[in-house]
C-alpha positions in Angstrom: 88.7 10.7 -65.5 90.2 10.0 -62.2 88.2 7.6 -59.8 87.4 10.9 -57.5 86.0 12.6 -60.1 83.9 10.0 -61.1 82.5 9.3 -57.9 82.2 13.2 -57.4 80.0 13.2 -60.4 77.9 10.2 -59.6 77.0 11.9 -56.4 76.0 14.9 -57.8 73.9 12.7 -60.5 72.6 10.7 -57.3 71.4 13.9 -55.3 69.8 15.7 -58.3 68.0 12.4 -59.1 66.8 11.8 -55.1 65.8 15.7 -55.4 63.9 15.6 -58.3 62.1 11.8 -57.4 61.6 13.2 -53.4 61.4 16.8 -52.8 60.8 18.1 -56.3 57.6 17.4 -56.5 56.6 19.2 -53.0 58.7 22.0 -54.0 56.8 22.0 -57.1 53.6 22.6 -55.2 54.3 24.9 -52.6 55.9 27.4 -55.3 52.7 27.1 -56.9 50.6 27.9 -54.3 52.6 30.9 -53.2 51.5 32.3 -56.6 49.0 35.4 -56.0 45.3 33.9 -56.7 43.8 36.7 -59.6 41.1 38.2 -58.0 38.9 38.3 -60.8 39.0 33.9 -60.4 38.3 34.2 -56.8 35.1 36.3 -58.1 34.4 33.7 -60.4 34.3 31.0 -57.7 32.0 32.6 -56.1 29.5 33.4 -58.4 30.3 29.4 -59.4 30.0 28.1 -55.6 27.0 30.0 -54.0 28.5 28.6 -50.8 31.7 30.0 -50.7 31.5 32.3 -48.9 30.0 30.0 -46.1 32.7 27.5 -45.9 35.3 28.0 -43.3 38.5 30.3 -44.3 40.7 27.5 -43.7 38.9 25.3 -46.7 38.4 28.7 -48.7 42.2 29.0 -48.9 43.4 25.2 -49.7 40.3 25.2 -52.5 42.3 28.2 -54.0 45.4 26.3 -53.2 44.1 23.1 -55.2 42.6 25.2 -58.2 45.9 27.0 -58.8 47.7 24.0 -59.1 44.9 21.8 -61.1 45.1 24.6 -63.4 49.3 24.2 -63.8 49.1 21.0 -64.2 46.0 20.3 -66.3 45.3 20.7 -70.2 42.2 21.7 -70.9 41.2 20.7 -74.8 38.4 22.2 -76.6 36.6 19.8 -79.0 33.9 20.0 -81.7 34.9 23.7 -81.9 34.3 24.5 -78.1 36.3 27.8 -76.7 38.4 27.2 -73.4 37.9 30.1 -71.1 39.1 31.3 -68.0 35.5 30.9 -66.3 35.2 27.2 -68.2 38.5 26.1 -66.6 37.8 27.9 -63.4 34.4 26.1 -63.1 35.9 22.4 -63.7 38.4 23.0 -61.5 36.5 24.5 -58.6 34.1 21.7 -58.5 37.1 18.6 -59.1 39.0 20.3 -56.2 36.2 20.4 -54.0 35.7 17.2 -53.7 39.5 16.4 -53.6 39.8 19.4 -50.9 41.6 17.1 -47.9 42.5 14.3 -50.4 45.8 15.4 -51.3 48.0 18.8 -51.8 48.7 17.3 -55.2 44.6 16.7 -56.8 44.7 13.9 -59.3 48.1 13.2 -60.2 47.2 10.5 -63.2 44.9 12.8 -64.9 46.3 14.8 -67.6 43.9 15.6 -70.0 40.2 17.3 -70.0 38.5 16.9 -73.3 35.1 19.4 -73.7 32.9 19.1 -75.9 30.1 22.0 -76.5 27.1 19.7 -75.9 26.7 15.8 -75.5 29.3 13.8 -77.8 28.6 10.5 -79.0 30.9 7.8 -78.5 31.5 4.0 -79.8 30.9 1.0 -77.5 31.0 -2.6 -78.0 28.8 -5.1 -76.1 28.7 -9.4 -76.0 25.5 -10.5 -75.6 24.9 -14.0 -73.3 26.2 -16.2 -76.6 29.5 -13.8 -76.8 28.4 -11.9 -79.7 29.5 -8.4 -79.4 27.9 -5.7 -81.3 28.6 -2.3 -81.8 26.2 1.0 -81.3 26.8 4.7 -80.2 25.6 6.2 -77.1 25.1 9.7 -76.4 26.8 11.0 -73.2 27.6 14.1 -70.8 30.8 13.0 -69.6 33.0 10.5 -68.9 36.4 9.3 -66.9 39.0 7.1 -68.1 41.0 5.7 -66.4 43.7 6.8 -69.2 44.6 10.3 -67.3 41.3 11.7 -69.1 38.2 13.7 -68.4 35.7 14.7 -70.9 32.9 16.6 -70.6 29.7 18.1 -72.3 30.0 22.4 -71.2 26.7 22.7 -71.6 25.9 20.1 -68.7 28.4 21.5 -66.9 27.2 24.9 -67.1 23.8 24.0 -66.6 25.0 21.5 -63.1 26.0 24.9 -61.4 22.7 27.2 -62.0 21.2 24.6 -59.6 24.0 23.0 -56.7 20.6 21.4 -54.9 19.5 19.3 -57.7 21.9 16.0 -56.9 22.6 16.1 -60.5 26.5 17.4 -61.0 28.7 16.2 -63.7 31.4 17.3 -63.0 31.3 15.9 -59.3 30.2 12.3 -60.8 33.3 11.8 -63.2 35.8 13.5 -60.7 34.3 10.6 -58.1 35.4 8.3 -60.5 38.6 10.1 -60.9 39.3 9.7 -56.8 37.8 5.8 -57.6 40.6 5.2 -60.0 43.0 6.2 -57.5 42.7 2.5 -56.0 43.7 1.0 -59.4 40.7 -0.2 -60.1 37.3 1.2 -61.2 34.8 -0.5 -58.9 33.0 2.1 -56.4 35.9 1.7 -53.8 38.6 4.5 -53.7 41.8 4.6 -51.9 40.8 5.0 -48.1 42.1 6.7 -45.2 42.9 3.4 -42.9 42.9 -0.2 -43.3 40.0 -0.8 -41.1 37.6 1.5 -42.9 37.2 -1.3 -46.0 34.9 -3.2 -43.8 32.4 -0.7 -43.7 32.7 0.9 -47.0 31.9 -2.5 -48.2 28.9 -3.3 -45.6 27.1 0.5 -45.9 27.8 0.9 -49.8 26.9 -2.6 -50.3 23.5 -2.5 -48.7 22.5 1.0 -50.2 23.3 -0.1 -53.9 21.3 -2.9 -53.3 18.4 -1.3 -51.8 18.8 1.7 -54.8 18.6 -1.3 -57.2 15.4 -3.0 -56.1 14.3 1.3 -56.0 14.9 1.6 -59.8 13.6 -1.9 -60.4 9.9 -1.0 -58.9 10.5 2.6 -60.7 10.3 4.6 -57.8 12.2 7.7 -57.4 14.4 7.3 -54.7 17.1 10.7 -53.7 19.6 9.3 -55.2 20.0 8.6 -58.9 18.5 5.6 -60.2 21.7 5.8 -62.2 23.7 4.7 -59.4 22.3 1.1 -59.7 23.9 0.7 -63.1 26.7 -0.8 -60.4 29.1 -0.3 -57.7 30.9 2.7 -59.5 28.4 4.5 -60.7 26.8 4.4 -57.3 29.4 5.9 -55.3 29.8 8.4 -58.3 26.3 9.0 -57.8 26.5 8.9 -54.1 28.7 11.8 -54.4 26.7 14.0 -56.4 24.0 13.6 -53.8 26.9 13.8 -51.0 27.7 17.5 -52.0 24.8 18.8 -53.3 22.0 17.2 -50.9 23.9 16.7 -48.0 20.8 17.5 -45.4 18.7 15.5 -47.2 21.3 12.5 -47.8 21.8 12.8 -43.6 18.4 12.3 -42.7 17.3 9.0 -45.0 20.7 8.3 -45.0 22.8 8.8 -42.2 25.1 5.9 -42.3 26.3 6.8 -46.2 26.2 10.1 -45.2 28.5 9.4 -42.9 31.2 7.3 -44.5 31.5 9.4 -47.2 32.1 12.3 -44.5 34.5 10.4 -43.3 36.5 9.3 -46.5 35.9 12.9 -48.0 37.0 14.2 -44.4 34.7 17.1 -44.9 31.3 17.8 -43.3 29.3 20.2 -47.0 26.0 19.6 -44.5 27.7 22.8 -42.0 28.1 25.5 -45.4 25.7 24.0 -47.6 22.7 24.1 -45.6 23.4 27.4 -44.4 23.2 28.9 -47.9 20.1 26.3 -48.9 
């Protein structure tokens, strides 16, 4: 091989390796999202969203755009004997690509995997007690994230979350949150956000709220949000969340300051569609 072919060679090597690592990906997505959206799914949202139809065109259109490629790129695994279906699939995604509507064109990169079960599934944990004895018990639960590119998910729960989108109480929402939490590397109730400067704040308002929500649960009150969300920091802004989308006029008004950095990291406003359906 003559020293011009070579290097002929290793700059076609070069460019298909730059294409593939930098504009591949983008590619990728765009072709996927000039796909024609089935109109029996856009249906489906609907009767899955009751807001739908009140959020703004622009928002109706990327939500299609994220579902269709969530729905590429995802696997969806039925467990315990549970049936995937169009309308299962279509309700998941809906909901996780809500939340992640101005996060990214590309929802959840990491995650590969959604596990559901038919009802709540049991799983194993180990615990070390104050002397470092660790013991072992089951716990029954409606979903979880980890941080391993997986979601899994009770249907049932899931099904039942959107009968009601007022409640606070969304499953889907709370293990997507800690999807978008994961994001940052680490699982603590901080995602990646939008600017350097907004740390400061996350830290102060989330801070103070978890506290407060704490000494809530502790008197047994029954705050607006979850008492869940004092388990600690990432529960609460997985809880936060569920509360953030689902009770948004009611978040606003006891609180506006949470209600308003999680507008701000979310970059959406639910308050404008979902009271107007409410």
């Amino acid at each position: 091989m003559t020293s011009t072919v070579a290097f002929i060679l290793l700059s076609v090597i070069f460019f298909l390796i730059i294409f593939y690592v930098v504009f591949w990906p983008r590619l990728r997505v765009k072709l996927i999202k000039q796909r024609e959206f089935p109109s029996d799914w856009a249906m489906t949202i609907e009767s899955i969203l009751p807001f739908y139809r009140n959020m703004p065109d622009i928002l109706q259109q990327r939500l299609r755009d994220l579902i269709q490629v969530f729905l590429t790129d995802k696997n969806f695994v039925g467990c315990a004997g549970q049936e995937i279906t169009d309308r299962l699939k279509l309700t998941v995604a809906s909901q996780a690509c809500l939340i992640a509507l101005n996060q990214s064109d590309n929802p959840y990169p990491q995650l590969r995997t959604i596990l559901v079960y038919p009802s709540t599934f049991v799983v194993t944990r180990q615990t070390a007690d104050e002397n470092g004895v660790v013991s072992t018990h089951n716990q029954a639960v409606l979903g979880e994230s980890w941080e391993q590119g997986k979601v899994v998910l009770a249907w049932d729960n899931v099904a039942h979350g959107v009968t009601d989108f007022t409640d606070g109480r969304n499953v889907v929402i709370h293990e997507f949150a800690h999807q978008l939490d994961h994001g940052s590397g680490a699982t603590n109730g901080a995602p990646l956000l939008h600017t350097s400067g907004a740390y400061k704040k996350w830290a102060q308002v989330l801070g103070n709220e978890f506290q407060n929500l704490q000494r809530q649960a502790a008197t047994g009150a029954e705050p607006l949000l979850d008492r869940y969300g004092a388990t600690n920091p990432a529960e609460f802004f997985a809880v936060a969340s569920e509360t953030f989308f689902e009770c948004p006029v009611a978040l606003r008004q006891h609180h506006q300051e949470l209600y308003e950095v999680l507008a701000e990291y979310y970059r959406l406003d639910p308050e404008n569609w979902l009271s107007s359906h409410n």
